[in-house]
N, CA, C and O atoms as a Maestro MAE file, in Angstrom:
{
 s_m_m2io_version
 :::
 2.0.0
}

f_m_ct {
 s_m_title
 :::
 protein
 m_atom[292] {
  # First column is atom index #
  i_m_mmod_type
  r_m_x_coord
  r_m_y_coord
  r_m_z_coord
  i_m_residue_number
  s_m_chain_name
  s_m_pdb_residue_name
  s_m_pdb_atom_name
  i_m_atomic_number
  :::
  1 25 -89.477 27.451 4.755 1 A "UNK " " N  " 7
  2 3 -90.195 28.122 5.821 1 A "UNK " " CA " 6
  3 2 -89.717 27.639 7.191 1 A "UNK " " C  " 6
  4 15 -89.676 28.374 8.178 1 A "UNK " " O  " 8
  5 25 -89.307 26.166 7.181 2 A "UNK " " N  " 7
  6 3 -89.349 25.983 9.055 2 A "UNK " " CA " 6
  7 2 -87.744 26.182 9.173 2 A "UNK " " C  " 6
  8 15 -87.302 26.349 10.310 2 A "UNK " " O  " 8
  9 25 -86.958 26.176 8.223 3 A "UNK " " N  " 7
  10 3 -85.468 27.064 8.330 3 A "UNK " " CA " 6
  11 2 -85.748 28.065 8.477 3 A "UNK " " C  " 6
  12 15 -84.771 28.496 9.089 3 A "UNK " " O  " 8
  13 25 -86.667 29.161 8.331 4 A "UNK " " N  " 7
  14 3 -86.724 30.312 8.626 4 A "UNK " " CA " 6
  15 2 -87.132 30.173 10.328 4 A "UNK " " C  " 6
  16 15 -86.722 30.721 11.351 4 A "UNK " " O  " 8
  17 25 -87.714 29.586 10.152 5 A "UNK " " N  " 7
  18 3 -88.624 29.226 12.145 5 A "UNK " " CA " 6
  19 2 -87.484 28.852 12.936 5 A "UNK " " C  " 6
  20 15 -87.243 29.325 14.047 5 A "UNK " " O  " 8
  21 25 -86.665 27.841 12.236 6 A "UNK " " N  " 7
  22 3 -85.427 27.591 13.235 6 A "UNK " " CA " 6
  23 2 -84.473 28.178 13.462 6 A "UNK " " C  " 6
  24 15 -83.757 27.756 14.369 6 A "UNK " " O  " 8
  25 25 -84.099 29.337 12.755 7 A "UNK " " N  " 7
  26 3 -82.938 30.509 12.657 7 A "UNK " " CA " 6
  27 2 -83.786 31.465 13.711 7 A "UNK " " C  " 6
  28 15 -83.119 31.750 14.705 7 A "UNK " " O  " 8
  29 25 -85.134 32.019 13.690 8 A "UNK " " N  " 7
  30 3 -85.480 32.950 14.625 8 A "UNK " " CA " 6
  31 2 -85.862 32.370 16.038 8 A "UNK " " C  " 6
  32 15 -86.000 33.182 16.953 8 A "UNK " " O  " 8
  33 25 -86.050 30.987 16.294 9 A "UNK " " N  " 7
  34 3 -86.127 30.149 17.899 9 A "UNK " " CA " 6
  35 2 -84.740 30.083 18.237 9 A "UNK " " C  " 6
  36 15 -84.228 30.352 19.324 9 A "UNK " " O  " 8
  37 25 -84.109 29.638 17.033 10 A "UNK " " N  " 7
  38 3 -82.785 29.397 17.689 10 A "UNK " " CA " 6
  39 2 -82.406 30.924 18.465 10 A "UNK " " C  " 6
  40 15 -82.510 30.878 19.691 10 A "UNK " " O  " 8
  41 25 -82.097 31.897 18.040 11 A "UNK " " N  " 7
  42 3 -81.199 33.259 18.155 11 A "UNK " " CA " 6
  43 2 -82.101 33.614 19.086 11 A "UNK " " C  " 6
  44 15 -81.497 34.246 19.953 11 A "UNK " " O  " 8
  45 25 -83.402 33.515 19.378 12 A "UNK " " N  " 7
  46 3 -84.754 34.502 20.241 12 A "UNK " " CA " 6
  47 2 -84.304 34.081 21.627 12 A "UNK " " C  " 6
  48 15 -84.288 34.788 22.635 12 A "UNK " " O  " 8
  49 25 -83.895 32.645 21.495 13 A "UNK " " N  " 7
  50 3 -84.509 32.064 22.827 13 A "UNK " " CA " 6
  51 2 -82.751 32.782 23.749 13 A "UNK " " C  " 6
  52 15 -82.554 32.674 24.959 13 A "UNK " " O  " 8
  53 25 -82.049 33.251 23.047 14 A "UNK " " N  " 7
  54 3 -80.341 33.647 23.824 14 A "UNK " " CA " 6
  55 2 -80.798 34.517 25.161 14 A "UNK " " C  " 6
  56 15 -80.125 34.435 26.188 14 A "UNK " " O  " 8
  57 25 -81.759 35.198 25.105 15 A "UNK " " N  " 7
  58 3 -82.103 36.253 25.764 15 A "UNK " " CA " 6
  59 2 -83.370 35.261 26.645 15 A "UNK " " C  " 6
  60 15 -83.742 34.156 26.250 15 A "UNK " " O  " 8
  61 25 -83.854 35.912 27.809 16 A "UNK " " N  " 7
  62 3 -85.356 35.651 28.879 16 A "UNK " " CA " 6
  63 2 -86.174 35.754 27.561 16 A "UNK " " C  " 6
  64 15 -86.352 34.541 27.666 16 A "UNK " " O  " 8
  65 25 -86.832 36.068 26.426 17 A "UNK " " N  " 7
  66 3 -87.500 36.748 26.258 17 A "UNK " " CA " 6
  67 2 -87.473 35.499 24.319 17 A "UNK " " C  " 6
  68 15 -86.843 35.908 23.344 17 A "UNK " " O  " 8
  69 25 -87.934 34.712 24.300 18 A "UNK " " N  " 7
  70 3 -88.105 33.395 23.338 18 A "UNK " " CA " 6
  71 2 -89.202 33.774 21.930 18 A "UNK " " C  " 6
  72 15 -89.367 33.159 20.876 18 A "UNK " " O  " 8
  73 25 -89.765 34.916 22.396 19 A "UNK " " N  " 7
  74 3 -91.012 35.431 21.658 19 A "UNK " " CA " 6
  75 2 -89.990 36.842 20.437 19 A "UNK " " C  " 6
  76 15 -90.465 37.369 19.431 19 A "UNK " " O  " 8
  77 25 -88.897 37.027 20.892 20 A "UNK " " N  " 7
  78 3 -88.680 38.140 20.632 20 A "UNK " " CA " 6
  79 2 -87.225 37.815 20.022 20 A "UNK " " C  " 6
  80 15 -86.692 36.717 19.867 20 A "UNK " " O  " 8
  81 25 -86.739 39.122 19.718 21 A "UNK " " N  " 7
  82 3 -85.649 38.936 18.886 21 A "UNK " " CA " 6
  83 2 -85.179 40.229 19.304 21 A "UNK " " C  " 6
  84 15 -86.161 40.951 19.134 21 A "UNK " " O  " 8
  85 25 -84.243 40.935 19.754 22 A "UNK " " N  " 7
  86 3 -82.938 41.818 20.067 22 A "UNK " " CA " 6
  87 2 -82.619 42.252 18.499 22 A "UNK " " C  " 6
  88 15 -83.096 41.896 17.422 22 A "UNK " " O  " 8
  89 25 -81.609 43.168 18.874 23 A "UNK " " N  " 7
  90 3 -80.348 43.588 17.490 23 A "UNK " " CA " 6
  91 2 -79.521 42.945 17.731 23 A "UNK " " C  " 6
  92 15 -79.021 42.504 16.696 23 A "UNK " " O  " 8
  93 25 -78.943 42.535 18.787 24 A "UNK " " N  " 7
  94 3 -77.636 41.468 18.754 24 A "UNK " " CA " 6
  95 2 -77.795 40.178 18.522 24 A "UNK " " C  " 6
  96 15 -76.876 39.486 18.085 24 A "UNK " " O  " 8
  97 25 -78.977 39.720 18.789 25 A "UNK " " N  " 7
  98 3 -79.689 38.123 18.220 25 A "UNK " " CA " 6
  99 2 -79.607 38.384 17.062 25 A "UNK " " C  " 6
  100 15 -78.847 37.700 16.376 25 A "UNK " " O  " 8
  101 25 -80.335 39.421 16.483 26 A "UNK " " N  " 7
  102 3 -80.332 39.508 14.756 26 A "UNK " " CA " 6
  103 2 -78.789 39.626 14.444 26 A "UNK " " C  " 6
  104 15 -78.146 38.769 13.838 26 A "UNK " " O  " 8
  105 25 -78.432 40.469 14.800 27 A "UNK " " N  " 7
  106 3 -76.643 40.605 14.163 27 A "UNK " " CA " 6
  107 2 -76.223 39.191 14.368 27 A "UNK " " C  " 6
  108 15 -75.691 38.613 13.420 27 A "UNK " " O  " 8
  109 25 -76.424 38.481 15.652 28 A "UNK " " N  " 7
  110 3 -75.421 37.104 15.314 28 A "UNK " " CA " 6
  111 2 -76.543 36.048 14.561 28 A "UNK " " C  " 6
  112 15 -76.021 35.020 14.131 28 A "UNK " " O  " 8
  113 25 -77.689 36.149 14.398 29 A "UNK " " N  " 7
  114 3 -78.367 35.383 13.163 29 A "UNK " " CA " 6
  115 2 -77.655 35.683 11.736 29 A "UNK " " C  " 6
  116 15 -76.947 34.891 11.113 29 A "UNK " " O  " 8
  117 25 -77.928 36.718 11.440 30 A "UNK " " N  " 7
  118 3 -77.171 37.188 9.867 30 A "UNK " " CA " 6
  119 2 -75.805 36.748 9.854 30 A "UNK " " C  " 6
  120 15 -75.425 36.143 8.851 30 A "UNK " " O  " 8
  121 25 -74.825 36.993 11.007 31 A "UNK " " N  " 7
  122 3 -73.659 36.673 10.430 31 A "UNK " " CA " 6
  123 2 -73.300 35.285 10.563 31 A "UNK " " C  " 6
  124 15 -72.218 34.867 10.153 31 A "UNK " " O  " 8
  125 25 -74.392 34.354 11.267 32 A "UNK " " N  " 7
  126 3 -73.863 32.684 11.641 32 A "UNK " " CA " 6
  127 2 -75.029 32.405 9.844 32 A "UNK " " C  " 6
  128 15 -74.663 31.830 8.819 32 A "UNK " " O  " 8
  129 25 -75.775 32.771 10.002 33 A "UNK " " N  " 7
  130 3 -76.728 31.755 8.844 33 A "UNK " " CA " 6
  131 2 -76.166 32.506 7.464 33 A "UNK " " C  " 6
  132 15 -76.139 31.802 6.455 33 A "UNK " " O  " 8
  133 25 -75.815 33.577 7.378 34 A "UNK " " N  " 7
  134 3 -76.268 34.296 6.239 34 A "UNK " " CA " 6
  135 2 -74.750 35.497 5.670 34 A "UNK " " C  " 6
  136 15 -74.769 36.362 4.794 34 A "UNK " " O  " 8
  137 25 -73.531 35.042 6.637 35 A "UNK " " N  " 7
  138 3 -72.894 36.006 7.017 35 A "UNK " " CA " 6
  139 2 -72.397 37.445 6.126 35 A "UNK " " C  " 6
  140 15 -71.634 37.645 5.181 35 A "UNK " " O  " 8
  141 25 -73.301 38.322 7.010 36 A "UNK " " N  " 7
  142 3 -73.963 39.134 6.834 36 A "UNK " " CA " 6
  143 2 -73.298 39.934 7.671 36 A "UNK " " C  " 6
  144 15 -73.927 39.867 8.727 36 A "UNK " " O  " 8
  145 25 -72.191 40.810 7.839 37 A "UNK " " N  " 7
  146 3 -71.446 41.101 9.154 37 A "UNK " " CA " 6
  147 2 -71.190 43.281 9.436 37 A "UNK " " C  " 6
  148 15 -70.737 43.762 10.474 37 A "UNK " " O  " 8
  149 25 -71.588 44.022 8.336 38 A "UNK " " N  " 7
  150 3 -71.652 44.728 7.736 38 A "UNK " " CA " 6
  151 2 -72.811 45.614 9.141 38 A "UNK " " C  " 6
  152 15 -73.924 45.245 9.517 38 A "UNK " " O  " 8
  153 25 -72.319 46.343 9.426 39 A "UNK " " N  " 7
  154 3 -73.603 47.240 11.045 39 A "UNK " " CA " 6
  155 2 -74.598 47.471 10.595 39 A "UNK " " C  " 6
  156 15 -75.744 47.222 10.971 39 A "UNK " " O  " 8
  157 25 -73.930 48.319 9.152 40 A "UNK " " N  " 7
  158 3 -75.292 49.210 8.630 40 A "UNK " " CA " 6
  159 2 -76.345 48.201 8.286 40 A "UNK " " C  " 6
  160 15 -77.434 48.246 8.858 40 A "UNK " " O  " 8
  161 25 -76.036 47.158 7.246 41 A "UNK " " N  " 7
  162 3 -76.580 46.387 6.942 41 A "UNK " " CA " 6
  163 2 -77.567 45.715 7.811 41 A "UNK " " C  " 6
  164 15 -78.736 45.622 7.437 41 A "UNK " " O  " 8
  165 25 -77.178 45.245 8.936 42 A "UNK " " N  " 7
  166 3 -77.921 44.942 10.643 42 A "UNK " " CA " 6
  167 2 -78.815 45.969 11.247 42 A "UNK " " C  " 6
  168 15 -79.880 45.633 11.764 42 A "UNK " " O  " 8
  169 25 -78.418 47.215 11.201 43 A "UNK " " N  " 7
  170 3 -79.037 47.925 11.761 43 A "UNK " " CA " 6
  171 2 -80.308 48.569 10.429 43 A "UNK " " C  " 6
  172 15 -81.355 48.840 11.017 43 A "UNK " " O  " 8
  173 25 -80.423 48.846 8.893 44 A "UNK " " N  " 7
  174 3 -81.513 48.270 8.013 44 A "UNK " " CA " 6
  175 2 -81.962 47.609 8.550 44 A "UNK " " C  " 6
  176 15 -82.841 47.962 9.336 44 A "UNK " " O  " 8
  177 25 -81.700 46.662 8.450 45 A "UNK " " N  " 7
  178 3 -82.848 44.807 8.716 45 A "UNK " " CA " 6
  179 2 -83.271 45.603 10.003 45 A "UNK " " C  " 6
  180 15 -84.395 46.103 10.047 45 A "UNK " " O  " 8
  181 25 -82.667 45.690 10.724 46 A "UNK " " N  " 7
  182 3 -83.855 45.712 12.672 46 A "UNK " " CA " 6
  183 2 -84.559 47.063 12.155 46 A "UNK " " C  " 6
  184 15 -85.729 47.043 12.535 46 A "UNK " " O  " 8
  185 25 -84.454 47.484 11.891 47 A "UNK " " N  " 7
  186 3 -84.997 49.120 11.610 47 A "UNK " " CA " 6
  187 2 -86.226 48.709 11.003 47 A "UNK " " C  " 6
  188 15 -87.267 48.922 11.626 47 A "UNK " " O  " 8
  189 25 -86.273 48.088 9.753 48 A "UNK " " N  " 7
  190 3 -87.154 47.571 8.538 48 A "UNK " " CA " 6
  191 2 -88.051 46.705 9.310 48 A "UNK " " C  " 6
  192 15 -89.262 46.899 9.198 48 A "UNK " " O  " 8
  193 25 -87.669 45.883 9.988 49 A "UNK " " N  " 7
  194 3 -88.190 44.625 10.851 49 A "UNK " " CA " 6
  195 2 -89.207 45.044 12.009 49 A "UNK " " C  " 6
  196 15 -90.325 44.529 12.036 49 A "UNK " " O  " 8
  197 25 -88.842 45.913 12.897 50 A "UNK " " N  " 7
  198 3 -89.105 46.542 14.200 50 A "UNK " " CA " 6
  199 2 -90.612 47.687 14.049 50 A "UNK " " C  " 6
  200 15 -90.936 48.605 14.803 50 A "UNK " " O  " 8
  201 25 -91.468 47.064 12.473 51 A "UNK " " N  " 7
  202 3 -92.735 47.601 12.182 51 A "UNK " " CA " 6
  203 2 -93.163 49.113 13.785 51 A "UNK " " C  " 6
  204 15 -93.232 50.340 13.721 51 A "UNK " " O  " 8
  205 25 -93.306 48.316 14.742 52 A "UNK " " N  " 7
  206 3 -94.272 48.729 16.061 52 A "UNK " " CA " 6
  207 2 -93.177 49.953 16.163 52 A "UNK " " C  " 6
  208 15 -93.674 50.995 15.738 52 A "UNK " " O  " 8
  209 25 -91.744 50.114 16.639 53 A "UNK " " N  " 7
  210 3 -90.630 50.263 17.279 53 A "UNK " " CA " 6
  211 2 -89.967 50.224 18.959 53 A "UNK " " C  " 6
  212 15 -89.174 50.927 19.584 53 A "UNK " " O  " 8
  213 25 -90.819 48.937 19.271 54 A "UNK " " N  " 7
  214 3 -90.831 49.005 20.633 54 A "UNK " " CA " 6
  215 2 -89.384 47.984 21.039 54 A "UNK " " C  " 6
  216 15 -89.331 47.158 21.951 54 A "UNK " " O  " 8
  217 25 -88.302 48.333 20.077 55 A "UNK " " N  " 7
  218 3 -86.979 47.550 19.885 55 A "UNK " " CA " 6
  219 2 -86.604 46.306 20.072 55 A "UNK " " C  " 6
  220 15 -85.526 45.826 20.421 55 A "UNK " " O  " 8
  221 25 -87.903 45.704 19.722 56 A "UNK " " N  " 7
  222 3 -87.794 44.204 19.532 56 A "UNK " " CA " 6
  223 2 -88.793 43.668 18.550 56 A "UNK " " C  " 6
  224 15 -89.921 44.140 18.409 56 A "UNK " " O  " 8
  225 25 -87.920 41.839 17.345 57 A "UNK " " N  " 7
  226 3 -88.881 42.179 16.474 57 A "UNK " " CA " 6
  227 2 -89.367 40.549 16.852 57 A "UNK " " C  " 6
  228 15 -88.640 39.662 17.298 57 A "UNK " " O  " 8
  229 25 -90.833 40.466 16.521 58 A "UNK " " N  " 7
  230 3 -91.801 39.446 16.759 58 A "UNK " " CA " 6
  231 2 -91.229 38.650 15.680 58 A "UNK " " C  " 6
  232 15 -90.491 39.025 14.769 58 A "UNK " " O  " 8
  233 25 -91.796 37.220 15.989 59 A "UNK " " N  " 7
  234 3 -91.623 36.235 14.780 59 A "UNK " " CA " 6
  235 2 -92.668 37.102 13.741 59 A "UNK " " C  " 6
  236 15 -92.172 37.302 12.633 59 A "UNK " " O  " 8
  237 25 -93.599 37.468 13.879 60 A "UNK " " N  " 7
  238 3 -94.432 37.917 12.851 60 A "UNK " " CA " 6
  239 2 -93.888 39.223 12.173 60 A "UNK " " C  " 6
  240 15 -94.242 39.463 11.019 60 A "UNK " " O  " 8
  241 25 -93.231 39.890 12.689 61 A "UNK " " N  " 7
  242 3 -92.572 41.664 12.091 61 A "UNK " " CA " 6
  243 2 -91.123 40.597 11.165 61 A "UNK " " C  " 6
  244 15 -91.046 40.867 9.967 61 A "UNK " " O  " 8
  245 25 -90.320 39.746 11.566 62 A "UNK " " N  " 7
  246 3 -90.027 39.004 10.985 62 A "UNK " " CA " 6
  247 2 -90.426 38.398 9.556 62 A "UNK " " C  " 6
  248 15 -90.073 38.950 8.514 62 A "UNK " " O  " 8
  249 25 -91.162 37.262 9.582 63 A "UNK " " N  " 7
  250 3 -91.593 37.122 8.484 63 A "UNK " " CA " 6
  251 2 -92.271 38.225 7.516 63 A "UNK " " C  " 6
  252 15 -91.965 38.509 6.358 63 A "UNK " " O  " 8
  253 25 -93.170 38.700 8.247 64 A "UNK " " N  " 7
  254 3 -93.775 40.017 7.432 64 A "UNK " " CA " 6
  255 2 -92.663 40.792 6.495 64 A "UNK " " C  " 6
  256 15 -92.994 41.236 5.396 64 A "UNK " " O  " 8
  257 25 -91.147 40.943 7.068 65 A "UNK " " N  " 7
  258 3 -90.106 41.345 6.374 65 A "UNK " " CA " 6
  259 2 -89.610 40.854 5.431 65 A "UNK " " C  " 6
  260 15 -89.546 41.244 4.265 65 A "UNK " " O  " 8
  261 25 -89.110 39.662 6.087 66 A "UNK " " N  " 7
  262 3 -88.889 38.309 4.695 66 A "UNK " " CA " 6
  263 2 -90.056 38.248 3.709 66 A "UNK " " C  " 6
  264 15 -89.669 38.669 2.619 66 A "UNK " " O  " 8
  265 25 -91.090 37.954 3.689 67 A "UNK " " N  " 7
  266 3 -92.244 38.112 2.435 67 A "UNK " " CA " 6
  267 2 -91.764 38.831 1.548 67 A "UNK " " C  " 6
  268 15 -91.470 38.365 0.447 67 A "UNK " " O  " 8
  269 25 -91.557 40.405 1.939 68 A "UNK " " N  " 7
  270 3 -91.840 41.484 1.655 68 A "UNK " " CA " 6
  271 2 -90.038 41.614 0.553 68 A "UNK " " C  " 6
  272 15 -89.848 41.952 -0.616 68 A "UNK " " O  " 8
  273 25 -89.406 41.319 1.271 69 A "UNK " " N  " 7
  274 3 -88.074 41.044 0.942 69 A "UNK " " CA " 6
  275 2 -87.703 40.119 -0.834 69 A "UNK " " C  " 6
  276 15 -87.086 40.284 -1.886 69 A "UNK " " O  " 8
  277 25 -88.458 39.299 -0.240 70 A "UNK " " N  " 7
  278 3 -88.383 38.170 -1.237 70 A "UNK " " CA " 6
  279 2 -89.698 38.060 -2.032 70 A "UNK " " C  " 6
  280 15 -89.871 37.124 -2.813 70 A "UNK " " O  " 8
  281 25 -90.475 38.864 -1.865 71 A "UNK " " N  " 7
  282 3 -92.124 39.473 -3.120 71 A "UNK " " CA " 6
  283 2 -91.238 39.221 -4.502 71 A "UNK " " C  " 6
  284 15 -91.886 38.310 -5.017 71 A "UNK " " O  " 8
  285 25 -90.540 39.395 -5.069 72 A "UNK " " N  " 7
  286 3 -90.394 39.438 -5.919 72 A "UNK " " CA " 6
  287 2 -89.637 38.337 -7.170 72 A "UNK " " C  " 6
  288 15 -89.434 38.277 -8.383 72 A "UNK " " O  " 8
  289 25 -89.376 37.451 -5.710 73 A "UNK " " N  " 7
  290 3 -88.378 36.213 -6.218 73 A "UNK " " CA " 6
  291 2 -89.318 34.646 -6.926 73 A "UNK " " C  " 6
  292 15 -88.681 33.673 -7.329 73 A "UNK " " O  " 8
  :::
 }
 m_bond[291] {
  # First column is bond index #
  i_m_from
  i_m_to
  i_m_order
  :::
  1 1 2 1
  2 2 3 1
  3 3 4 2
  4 3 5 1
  5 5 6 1
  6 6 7 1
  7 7 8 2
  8 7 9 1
  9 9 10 1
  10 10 11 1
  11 11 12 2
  12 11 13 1
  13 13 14 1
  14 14 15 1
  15 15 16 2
  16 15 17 1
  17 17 18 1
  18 18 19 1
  19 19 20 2
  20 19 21 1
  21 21 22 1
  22 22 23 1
  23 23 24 2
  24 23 25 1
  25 25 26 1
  26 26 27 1
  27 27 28 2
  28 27 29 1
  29 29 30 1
  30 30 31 1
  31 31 32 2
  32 31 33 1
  33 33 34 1
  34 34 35 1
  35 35 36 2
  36 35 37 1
  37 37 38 1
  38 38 39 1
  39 39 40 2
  40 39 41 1
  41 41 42 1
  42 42 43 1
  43 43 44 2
  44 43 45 1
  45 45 46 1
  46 46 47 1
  47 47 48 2
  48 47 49 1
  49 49 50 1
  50 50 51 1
  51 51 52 2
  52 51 53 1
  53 53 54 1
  54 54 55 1
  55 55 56 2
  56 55 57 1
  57 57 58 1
  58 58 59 1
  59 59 60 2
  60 59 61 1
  61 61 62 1
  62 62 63 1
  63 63 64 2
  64 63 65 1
  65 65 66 1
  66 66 67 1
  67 67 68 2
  68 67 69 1
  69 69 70 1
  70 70 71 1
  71 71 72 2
  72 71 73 1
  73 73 74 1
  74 74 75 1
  75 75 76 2
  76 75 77 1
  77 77 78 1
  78 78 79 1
  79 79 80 2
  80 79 81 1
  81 81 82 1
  82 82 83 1
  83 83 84 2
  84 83 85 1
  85 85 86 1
  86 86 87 1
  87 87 88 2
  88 87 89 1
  89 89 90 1
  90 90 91 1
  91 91 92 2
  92 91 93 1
  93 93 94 1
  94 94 95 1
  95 95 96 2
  96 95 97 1
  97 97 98 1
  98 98 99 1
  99 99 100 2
  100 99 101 1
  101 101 102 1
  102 102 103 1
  103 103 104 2
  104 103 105 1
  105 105 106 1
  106 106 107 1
  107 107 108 2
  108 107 109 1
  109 109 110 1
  110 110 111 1
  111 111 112 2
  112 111 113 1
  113 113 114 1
  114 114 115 1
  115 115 116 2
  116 115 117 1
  117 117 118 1
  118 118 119 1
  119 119 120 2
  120 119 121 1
  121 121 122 1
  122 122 123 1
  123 123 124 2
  124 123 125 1
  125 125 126 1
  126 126 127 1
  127 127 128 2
  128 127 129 1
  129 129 130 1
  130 130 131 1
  131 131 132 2
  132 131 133 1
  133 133 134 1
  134 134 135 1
  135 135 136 2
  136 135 137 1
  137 137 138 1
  138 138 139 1
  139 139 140 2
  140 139 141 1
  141 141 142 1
  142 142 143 1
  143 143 144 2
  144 143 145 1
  145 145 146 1
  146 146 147 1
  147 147 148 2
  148 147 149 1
  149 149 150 1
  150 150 151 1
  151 151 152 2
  152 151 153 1
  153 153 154 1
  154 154 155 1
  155 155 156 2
  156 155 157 1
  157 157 158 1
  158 158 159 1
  159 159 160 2
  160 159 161 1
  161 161 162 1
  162 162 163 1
  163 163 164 2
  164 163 165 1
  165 165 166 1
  166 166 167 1
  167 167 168 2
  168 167 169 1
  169 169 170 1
  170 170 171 1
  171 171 172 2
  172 171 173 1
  173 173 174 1
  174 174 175 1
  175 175 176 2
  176 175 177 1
  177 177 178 1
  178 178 179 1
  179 179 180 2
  180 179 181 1
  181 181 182 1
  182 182 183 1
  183 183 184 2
  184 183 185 1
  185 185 186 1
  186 186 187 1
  187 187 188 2
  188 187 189 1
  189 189 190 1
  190 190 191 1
  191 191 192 2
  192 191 193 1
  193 193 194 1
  194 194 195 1
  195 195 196 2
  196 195 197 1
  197 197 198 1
  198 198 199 1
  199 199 200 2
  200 199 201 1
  201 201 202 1
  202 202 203 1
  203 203 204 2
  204 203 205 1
  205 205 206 1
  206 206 207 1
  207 207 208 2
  208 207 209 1
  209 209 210 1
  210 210 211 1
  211 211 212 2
  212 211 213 1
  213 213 214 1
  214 214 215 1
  215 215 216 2
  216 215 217 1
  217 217 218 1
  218 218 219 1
  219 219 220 2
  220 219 221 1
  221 221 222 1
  222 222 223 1
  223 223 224 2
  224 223 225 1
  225 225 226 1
  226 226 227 1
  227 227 228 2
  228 227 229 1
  229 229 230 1
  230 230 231 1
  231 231 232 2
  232 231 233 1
  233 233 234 1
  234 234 235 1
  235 235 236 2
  236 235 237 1
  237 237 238 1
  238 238 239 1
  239 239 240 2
  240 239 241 1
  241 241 242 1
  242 242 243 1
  243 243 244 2
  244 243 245 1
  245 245 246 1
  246 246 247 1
  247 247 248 2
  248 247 249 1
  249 249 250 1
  250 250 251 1
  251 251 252 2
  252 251 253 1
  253 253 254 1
  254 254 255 1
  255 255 256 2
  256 255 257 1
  257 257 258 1
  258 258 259 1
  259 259 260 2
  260 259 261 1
  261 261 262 1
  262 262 263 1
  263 263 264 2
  264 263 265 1
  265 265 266 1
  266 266 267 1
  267 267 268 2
  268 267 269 1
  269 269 270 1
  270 270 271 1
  271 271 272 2
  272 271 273 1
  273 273 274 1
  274 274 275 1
  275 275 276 2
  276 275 277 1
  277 277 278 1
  278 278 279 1
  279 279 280 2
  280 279 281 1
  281 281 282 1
  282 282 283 1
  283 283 284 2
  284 283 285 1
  285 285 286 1
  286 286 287 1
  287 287 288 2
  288 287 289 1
  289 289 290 1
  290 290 291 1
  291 291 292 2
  :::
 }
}
């Protein structure tokens, strides 16, 4: 769990905005932690992630994804 917390502070805070997460924070999260480098693939995840669609995703639309992701593991 706090590897998950430190992959989304780390990448959030690139931008003014520490609460939040971009598509290009996410694209360079996936491809530094997880490499994950594939658009479509990036642009799924923010799509899936971005619950509200106000093009940014909360630590909480975040995890809420991951749960949901990994329900089954």
């Amino acid at each position: 769990m706090q590897f998950l917390k430190n992959c989304f502070d780390e990448h959030a805070e690139k931008d003014k905005d520490k609460d939040t997460m971009t598509k290009k924070e996410l694209a360079d999260m996936l491809r530094e932690q997880f490499d994950i480098t594939e658009n479509h693939f990036v642009s799924q995840f923010y799509n899936d992630m971005d619950k509200d669609g106000d093009d940014k995703i909360t630590f909480k639309e975040y995890m809420a994804y991951l749960a949901k992701l990994f329900e089954g593991f």
